[in-house]
C-alpha positions as CSV (number, residue, x, y, z in Angstrom):
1,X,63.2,24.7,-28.7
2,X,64.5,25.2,-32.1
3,X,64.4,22.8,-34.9
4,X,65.7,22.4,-38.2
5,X,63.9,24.1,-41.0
6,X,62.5,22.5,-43.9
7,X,62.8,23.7,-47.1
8,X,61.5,22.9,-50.8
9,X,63.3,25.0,-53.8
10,X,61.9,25.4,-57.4
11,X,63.2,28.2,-60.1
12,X,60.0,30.5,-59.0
13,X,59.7,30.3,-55.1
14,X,61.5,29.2,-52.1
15,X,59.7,27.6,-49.2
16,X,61.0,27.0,-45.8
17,X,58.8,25.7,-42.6
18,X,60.4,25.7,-39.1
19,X,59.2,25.6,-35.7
20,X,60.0,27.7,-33.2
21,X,58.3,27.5,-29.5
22,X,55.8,25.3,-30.6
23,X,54.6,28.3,-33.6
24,X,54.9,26.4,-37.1
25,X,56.5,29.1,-39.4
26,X,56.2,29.6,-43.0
27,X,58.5,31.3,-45.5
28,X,57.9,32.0,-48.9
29,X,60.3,33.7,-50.8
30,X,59.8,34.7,-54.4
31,X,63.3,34.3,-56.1
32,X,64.1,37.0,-58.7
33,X,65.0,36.7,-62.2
34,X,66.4,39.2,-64.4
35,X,63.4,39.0,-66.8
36,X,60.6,39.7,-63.7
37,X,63.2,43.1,-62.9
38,X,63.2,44.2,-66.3
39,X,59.8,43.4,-67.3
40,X,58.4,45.5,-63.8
41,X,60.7,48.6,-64.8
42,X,59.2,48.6,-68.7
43,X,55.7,48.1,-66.8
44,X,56.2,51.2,-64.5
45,X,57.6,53.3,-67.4
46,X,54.8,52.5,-69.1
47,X,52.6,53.8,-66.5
48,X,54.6,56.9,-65.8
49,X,54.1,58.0,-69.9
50,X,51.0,57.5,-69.6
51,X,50.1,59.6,-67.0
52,X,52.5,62.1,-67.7
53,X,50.4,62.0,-71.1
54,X,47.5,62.2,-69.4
55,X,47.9,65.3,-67.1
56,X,49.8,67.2,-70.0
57,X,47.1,67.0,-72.5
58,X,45.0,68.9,-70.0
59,X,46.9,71.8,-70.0
């Protein structure tokens, strides 16, 4: 037996709660913003200089 989900939105996360066959199910979704996108490809670009760095000065 299905029944309607549930849901709660703010600007960070999106929670939803259903039940299906008597399992209670819980979503959480992180939303995306174009600052969190940027921000993790300057983070891993970061981290790729500085190992490239890293293993370069070695040689």
């Amino acid at each position: 037996m299905k029944q309607k989900s549930q849901g709660i939105s703010s600007g960070i996360y999106r929670y939803t709660h259903r039940c299906e066959s008597g399992v209670n199910i819980h979503d959480i979704f992180v939303e995306r913003s174009a600052f969190r996108v940027l921000f993790s490809y300057v983070g891993a670009t970061c981290l790729l200089a500085n190992v490239c760095r890293t293993l370069l000065s070695k040689v």
